[in-house]
C-alpha positions, -999 to 999 in steps of 0.1 A, spaced: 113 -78 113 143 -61 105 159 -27 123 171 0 97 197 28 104 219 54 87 247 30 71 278 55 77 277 36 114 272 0 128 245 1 154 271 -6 184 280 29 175 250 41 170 233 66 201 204 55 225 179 76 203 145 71 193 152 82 162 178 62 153 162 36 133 132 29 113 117 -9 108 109 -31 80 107 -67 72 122 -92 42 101 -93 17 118 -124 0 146 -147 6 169 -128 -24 173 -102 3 148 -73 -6 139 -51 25 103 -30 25 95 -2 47 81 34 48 92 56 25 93 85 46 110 62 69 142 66 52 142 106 52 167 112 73 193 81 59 213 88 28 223 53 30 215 21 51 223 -5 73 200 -31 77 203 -59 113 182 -93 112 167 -106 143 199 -128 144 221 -99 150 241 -102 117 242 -65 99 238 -59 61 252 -25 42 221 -21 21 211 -4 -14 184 18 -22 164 2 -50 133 23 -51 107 44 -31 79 59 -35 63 86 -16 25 81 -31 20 50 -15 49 50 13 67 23 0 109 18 -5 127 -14 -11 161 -19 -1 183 -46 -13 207 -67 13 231 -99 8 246 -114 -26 221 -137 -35 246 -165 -21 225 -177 6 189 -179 13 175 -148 42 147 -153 64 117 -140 48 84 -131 60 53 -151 45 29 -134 26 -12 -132 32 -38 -115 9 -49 -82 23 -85 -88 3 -93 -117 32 -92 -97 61 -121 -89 80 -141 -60 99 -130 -71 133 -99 -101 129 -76 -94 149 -41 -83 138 -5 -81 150 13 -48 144 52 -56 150 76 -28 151 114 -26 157 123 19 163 149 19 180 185 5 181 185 -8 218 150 -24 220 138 -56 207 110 -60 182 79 -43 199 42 -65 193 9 -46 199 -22 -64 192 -56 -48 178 -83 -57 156 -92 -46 123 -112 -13 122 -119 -4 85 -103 -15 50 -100 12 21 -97 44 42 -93 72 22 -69 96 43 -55 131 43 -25 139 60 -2 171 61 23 165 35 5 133 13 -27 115 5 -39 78 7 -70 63 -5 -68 27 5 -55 23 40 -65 -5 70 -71 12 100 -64 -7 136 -67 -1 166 -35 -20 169 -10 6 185 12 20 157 35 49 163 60 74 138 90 56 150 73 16 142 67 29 107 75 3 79 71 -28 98 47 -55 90 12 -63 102 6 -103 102 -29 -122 107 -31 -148 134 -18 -173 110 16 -151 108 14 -138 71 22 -101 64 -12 -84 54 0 -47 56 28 -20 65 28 2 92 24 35 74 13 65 103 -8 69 128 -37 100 125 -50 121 155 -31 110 182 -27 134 215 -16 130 252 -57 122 257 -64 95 227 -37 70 211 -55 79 175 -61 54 147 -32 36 132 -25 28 94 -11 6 75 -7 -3 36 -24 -34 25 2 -63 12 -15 -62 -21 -8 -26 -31 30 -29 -18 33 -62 -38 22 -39 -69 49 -15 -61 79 -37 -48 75 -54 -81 82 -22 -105 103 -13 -80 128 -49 -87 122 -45 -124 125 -7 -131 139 7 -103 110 26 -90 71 24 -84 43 37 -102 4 49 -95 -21 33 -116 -41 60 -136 -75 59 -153 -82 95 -158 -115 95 -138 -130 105 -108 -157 82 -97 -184 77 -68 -200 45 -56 -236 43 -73 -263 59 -48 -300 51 -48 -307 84 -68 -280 76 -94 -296 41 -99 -332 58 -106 -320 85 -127 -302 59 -152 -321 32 -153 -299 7 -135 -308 -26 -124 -291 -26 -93 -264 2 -77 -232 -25 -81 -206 -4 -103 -181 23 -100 -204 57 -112 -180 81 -135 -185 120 -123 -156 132 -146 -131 127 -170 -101 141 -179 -94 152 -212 -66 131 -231 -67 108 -202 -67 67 -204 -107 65 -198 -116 94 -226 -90 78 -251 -114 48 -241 -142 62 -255 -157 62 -214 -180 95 -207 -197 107 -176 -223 92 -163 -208 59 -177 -210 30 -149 -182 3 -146 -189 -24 -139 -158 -52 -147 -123 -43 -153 -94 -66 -162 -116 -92 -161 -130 -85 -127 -166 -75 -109 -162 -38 -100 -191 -34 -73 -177 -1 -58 -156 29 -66 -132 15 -41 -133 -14 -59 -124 -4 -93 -94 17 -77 -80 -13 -64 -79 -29 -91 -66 -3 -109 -37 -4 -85 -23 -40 -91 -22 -39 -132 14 -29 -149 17 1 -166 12 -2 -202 -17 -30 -201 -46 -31 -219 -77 -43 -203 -109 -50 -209 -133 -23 -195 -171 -31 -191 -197 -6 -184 -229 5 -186 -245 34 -213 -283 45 -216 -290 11 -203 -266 -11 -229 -233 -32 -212 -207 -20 -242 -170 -30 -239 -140 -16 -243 -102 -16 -241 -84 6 -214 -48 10 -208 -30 14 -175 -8 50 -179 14 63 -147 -4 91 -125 18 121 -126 
């Protein structure tokens, strides 16, 4: 876990303030830092301290707002930073517990609150952005925590503290945090281009109800249903219509609308993939490609 603050001041200068820093973690040993991108609003540059005390100037390479992700670069490349180890976000559990670690504030050490899985995939709707694919915890995470990492019992980042929804002086609310998977997406445009992207299909789509499976024919309700599609959009340049039902994309079982959002998420821009779906009871296949959401 790392502590970020403005850069135009060391952190011995820096005032006893809440505010004054944000948290994040190494992402890699070549010295690239993630946190929240909102985060960083108030820094127009950065100065990153390790657990070990030793402080870093550091360089904005990327952020982006739509998933609450920035990477920050620290070091030369000479020598070899601690970095966190990775997990896989698609393992976790209903119910495993979590670590939440969190570093806000200049004059405190790295803060640990422990909680358990609540939910994976939350769609939620906040005052100034949108998520669709959020774990919710239990695991106390608060404004000033946001951008540090949320490990599994075995120590591997699975997540970044994002926000926490509905909290008052009655109810701690529910805390957030972006699953490892979709910042790995993003960090890696990020390194390469210089800034992240949001996967776009063109579509709006609903997991497959009862009713749906009746009124087409389907064998079984496994499938990401399409209600609409946008004109000129990846999907209709597809050939895909409404009413269509997906059911593999890039070489993957899509059993939900969830589902084929996720893995919509991880592809590169630019790709073209194999798109499988179901028409008037026929599996037909087709070529998609990846395009950047505006």
């Amino acid at each position: 876990v790392v502590n970020i603050s403005s850069g135009d001041r060391a952190y011995s200068d820096a005032p006893k303030s809440p505010t004054v820093g944000a948290s994040g973690f190494l992402f890699d040993a070549r010295g690239y830092v993630v946190t929240s991108q909102h985060a960083l609003a108030a820094f127009k540059s950065y100065r990153v301290r390790l657990a070990d005390d030793r402080e870093f100037v550091a360089k904005l390479i990327g952020s982006h707002r739509a998933s609450d992700v920035a990477v920050l670069k620290i070091g030369e490349g000479e020598e070899e930073l601690p970095a966190a180890s990775l997990g896989d976000s698609a393992l976790l559990q209903t119910g495993e517990w979590i670590v939440a670690l969190g570093n806000p504030c200049a004059e405190f050490e790295p803060t640990v609150s422990v909680g358990v899985v609540s939910t994976k995939g939350r769609p939620v709707a906040l005052k100034d952005r949108s998520y669709d694919n959020l774990l919710q915890t239990d695991a106390a995470i608060t404004a000033a925590n946001a951008g540090g990492p949320v490990v599994n019992l075995n120590g591997e980042v699975v997540g970044l503290c994002t926000s926490v929804y509905g909290a008052s002086p009655d109810t701690a609310g529910a805390g957030f945090a972006v699953p490892i998977e979709d910042v790995h997406t993003v960090v890696d445009e990020m390194v390469r281009n210089g800034r992240g992207h949001r996967a776009y299909l063109g579509i709006s789509v609903d997991d497959v109800s009862e009713e749906d499976a009746h009124l087409l024919n389907l064998r079984t309700r496994s499938g990401a249903l399409i209600r609409g599609v946008l004109p000129g959009g990846p999907a209709a340049k597809s050939g895909l219509q409404r009413h269509d039902v997906i059911v593999s994309f890039a070489g993957q079982p899509v059993r939900s609308a969830e589902g084929l959002m996720r893995l919509a998420r991880q592809q590169r821009l630019g790709s073209d993939l194999s798109t499988r779906f179901v028409r008037d009871g026929r599996q037909v296949t087709t070529q998609m490609r990846v395009e950047e959401r505006d």
